[in-house]
C-alpha positions in Angstrom: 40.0 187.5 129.8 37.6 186.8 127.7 37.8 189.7 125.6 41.5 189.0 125.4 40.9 185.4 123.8 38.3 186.8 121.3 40.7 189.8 120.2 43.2 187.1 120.0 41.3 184.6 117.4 39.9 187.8 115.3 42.7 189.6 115.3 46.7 188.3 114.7 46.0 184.8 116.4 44.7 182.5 113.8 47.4 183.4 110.9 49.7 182.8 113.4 48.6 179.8 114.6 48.3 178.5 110.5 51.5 180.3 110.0 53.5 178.3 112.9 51.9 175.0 111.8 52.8 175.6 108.2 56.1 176.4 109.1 56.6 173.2 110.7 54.6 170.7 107.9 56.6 172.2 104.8 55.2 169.2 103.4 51.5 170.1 104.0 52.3 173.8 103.1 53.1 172.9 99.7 49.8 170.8 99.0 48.0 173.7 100.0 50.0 175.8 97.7 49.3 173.5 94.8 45.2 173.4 95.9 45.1 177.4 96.0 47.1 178.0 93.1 45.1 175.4 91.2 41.8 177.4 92.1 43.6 180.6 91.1 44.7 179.1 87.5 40.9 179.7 86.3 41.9 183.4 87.2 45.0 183.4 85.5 46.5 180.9 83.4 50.0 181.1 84.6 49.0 180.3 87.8 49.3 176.5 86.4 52.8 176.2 86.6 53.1 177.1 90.3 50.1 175.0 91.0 52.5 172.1 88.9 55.5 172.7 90.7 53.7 172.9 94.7 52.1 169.7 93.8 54.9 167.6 92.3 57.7 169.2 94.7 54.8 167.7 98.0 54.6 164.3 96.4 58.2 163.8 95.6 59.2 165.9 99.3 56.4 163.5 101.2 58.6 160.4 99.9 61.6 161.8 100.8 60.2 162.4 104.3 59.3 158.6 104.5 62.8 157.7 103.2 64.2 159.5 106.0 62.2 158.0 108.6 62.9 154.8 107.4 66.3 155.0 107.2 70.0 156.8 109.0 70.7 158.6 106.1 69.2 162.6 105.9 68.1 162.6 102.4 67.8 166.4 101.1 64.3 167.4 100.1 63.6 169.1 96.7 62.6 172.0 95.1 61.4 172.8 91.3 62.7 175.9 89.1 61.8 176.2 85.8 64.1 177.4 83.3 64.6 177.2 79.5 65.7 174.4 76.5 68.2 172.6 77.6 69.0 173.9 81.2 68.1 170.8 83.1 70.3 169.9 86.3 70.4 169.1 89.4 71.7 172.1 91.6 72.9 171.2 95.1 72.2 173.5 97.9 72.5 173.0 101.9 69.2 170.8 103.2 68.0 170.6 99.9 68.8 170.1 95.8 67.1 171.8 93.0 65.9 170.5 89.9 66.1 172.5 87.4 63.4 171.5 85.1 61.8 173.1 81.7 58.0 171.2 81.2 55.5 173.5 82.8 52.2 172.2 81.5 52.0 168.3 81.7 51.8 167.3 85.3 52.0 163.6 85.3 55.0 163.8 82.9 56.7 166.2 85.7 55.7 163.9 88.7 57.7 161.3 86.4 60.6 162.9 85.4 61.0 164.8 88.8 60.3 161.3 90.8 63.1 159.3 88.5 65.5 162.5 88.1 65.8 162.7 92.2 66.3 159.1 91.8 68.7 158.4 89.8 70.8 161.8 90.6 70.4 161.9 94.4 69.3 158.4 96.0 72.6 156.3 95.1 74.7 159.4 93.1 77.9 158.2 94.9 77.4 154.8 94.9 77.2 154.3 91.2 81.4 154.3 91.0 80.8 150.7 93.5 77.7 149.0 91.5 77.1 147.6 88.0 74.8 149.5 85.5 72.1 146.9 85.9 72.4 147.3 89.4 71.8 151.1 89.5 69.1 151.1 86.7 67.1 148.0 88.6 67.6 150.5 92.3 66.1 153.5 90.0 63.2 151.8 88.9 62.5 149.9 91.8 62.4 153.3 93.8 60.3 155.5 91.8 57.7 152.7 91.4 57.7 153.0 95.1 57.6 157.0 95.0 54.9 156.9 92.2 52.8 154.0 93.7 52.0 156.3 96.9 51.7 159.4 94.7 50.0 159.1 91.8 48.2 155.7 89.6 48.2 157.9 86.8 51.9 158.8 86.8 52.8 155.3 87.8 50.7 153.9 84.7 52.7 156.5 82.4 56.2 155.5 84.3 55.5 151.8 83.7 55.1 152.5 80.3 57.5 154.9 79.2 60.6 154.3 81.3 60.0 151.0 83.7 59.5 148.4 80.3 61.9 150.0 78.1 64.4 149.7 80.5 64.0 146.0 81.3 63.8 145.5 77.2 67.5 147.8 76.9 69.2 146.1 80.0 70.1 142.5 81.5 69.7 140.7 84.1 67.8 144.3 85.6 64.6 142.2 85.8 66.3 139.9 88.2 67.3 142.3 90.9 63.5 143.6 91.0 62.7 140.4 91.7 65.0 140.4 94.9 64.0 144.2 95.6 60.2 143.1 95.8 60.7 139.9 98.2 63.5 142.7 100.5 60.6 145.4 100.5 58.0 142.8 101.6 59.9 142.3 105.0 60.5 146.2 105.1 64.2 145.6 104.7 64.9 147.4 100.8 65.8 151.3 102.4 66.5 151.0 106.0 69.5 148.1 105.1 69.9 147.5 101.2 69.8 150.9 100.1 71.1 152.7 103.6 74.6 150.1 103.3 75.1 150.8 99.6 74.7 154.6 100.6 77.5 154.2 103.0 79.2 152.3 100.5 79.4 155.1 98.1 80.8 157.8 100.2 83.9 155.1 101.1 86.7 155.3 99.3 88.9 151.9 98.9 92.8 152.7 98.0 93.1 149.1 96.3 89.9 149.7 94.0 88.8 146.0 94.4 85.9 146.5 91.7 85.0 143.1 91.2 85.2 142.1 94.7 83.1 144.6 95.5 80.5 144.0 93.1 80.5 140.5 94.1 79.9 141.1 97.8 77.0 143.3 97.0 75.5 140.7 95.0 76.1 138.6 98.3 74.3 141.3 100.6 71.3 141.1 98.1 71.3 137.5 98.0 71.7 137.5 102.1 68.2 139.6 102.5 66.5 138.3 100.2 66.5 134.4 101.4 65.7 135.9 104.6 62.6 137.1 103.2 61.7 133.8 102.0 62.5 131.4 104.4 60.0 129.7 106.0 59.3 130.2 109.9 61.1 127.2 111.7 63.6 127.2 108.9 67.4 127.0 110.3 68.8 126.1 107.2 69.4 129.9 106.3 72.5 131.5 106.8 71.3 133.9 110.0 74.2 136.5 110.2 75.7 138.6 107.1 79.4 140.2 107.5 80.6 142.5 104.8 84.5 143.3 104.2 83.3 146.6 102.2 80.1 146.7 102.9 80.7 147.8 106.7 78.0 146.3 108.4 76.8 142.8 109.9 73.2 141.9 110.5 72.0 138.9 112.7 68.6 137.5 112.8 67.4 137.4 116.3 66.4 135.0 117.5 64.2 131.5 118.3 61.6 131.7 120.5 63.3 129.2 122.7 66.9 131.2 122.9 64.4 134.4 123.5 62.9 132.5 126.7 65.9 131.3 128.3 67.5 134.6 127.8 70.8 133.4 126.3 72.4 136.6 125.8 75.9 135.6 126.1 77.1 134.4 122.6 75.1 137.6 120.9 76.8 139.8 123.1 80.1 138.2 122.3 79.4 138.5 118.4 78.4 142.0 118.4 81.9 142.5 120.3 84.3 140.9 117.7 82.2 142.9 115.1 83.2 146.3 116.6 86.7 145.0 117.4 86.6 144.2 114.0 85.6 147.6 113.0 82.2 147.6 111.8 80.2 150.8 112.5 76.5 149.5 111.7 75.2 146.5 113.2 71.7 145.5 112.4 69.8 143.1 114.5 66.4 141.8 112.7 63.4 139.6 114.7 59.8 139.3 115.9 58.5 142.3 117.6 58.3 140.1 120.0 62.2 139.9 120.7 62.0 143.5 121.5 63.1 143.6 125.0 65.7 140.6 124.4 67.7 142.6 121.6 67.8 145.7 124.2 69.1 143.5 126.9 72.1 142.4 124.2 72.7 146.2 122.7 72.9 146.8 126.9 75.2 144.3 127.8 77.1 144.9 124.7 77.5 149.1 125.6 78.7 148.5 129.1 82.0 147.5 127.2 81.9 149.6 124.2 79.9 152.9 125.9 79.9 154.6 122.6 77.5 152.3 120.7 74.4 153.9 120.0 70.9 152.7 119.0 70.8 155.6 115.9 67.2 154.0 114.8 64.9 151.3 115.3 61.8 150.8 113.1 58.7 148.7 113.5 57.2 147.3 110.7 54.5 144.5 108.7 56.3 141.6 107.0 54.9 139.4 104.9 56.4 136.0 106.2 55.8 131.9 104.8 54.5 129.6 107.6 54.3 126.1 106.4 53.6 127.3 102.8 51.2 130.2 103.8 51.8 133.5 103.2 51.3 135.7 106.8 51.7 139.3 108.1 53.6 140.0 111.1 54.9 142.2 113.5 58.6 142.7 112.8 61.3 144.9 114.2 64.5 146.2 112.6 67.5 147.6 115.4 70.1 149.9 113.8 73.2 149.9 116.1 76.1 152.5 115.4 79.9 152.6 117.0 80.4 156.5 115.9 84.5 155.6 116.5 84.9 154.0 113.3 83.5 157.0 111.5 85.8 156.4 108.8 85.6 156.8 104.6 89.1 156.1 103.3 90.8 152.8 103.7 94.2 150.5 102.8 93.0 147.0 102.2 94.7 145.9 105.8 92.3 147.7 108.0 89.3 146.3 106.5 87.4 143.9 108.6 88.7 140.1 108.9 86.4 137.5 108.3 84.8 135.9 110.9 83.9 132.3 111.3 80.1 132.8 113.0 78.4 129.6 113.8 75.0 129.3 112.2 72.9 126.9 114.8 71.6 128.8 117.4 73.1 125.9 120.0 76.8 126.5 119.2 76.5 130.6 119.1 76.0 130.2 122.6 79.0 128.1 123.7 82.3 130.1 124.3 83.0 130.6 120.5 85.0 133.7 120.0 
């Protein structure tokens, strides 16, 4: 046996061990690529541009691989080709896009480019037809700072520089949604709600065209999450619930320590119902960590009625939150509910959701309201 285990490890065993594990962490397979091919450059020069294209393709693929796990929505990983002058596109293939790009030698540049190019021609493509321009330069931005801040200083010092300030300078009011982006991303809210909705959004198409209406409503969204990320603990003030007409969703903060105790299930379990019958497929519910078991005891009274409501993610996260004036990190968690019937993407203005009158203070959600 012995024998066996040692002819094993010499022989076929370890490269197909590495070979399997590579397989599975395409991710870590590329970084490796880029490491080797780097030490092979001082060999041959050429070497350098697949050392260029295995390291930006991991950083920019390692950042797709966190959007996906931080979000419903499959976003396709990338690859690099290089190609000549004026040849550079995005080329969609199934599971993945190529970008077509013609810089071999300047790295940082490439990280850049490819970052903000993915961006800006994958992230929100569809959406774009929904949103204003200041709206879909301020989500570009705002994402490949992310990308870049994880991936590289240098590149982000070179993106600030040459794309992030120039595009405040050229465009209004773009400065202003960063500002709300910052204060959504602080309570981990920016991909897995803002950016996941107005995904949705753009692969709907709305018969009437309502432009302006829709605009507005997306200004609304933005303006919901964001003063949930500022309002102070104890604060009941604060609108707690957000509906959308095109924006298909609703999301309901849950819920006060006291409603949590005295396990008032009830009126939640009556909202969520009125939202499906109203034909919303996501429904987000947002709290404490420690409401964990109290949002799975509504989503459970809630499915014995509607059986095909599904919990497609939940995410546990740190939120920066204000407690009498102080800044503090908690333990927050984010519930993602789907009702896969109203799977839907082209709609007449009368089967659009009606708006609902949802009582804000906690006391009158739980009296017979709907």
């Amino acid at each position: 046996m012995i024998d066996i285990i040692i002819a094993f490890f010499t022989g076929l065993g370890i490269p197909t061990i590495v070979g399997v594990y590579l397989y599975k962490h395409p991710d870590e397979t590329e970084k490796w690529l880029a490491i080797i091919f780097k030490l092979l450059n001082k060999i041959w020069k050429g070497f350098k541009y697949e050392a260029t294209k295995y390291e930006v393709q991991s950083k920019v693929n390692s950042f797709v691989e966190t959007l996906n796990n931080n979000s419903a929505t499959n976003f396709p990983k990338i690859s690099i080709k290089w190609a000549g002058r004026n040849q550079e596109e995005v080329i969609w293939e199934k599971e993945k896009i190529i970008l077509v790009m013609r810089d071999k030698k300047h790295k940082v540049k490439n990280l850049v480019h490819a970052s903000h190019l993915f961006v800006s021609e994958t992230l929100l493509r569809r959406s774009k037809v929904h949103i204003t321009k200041s709206q879909k330069v301020s989500l570009d931005l705002f994402s490949v700072k992310l990308i870049l801040e994880k991936a590289s200083p240098e590149a982000l010092e070179y993106f600030i520089s040459s794309y992030f300030i120039p595009q405040l300078n050229k465009h209004d009011k773009v400065s202003d949604f960063i500002k709300q982006y910052i204060n959504i991303e602080k309570v981990g809210l920016f991909f897995p709600i803002l950016v996941q909705e107005l995904t949705f959004l753009g692969n709907t198409i709305y018969i009437e065209k309502p432009n302006e209406a829709i605009t507005k409503e997306i200004k609304e969204f933005t303006d919901f999450l964001e003063n949930f990320s500022k309002r102070q603990v104890g604060d009941m003030t604060l609108p707690e619930t957000f509906t959308g007409k095109y924006i298909r969703c609703a999301v309901r903060i849950i819920a006060t320590k006291g409603v949590r105790e005295a396990r008032k299930i009830e009126g939640r379990r009556k909202i969520i119902e009125s939202w499906i019958q109203n034909g919303y497929p996501n429904i987000y519910l947002v709290g404490n960590i420690d409401n964990r078991n109290f949002m799975y005891d509504i989503y459970s009274s809630v499915k014995k009625t509607f059986p095909e409501l599904k919990i497609v993610k939940e995410y546990s996260f740190e939120a920066e939150i204000s407690f009498q004036d102080k800044k503090k990190i908690v333990s927050d968690i984010l519930m993602h509910l789907h009702y896969s019937k109203f799977n839907k993407y082209i709609f007449t203005d009368d089967e659009l959701p009606t708006s609902l009158s949802i009582p804000e203070n906690e006391e009158e959600l739980d009296k017979d309201i709907l």
